[in-house]
N, C-alpha and C positions, 0 to 999 in steps of 0.2 A: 457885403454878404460873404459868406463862407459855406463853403462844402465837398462834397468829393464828389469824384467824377464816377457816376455809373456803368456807361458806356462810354465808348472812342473807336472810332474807325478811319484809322490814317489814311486809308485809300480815299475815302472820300469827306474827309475831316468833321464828319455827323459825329455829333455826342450828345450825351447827358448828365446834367451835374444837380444832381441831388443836395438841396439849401440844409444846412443845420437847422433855421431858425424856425421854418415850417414846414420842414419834410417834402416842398414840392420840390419837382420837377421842371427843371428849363434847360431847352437846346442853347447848344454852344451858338453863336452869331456867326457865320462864315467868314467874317476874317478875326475870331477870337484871338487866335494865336501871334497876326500879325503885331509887331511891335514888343511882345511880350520875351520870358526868358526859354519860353516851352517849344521845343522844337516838334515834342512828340506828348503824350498824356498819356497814363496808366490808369485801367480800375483801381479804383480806392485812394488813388491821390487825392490830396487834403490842397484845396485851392480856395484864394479869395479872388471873386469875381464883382462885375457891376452887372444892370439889366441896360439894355437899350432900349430905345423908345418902342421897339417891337416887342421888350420883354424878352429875350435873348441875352444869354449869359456874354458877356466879353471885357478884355482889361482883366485879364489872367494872371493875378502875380501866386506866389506862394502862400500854401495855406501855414495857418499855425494848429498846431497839437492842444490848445489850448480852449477850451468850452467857448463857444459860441451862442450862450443862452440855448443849445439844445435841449428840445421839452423832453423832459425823463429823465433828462442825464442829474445824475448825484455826485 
């Protein structure tokens, strides 16, 4: 899955990464970051994620600039 990150609060590593594919909504996993290249996330950063058995974004690599079946997009 692919999307960018809406929110990110470093102090307490809560976020939200909004999916290209259907516009939802999923918190970042508490340990997303571990293992990955992201020390830190920006709004609008363009990331590919997985979900966890809780539905929880984690497994953070680099997004691509490239369409993602996002609905609208032309």
């Amino acid at each position: 899955m692919q999307g960018v990150i809406k929110s990110y609060d470093p102090s307490s590593g809560d976020g939200v990464i909004m999916c290209d594919t259907d516009m939802a909504d999923y918190d970042l996993a508490a340990d997303a970051l571990e293992g990955s290249i992201f020390r830190m996330l920006r709004q609008g950063q363009r990331i590919v994620f997985v979900l966890d058995a809780d539905g929880r974004a984690t497994e953070l690599r680099l997004g691509s600039e490239i369409d993602m079946k996002t609905p609208g997009y032309e």
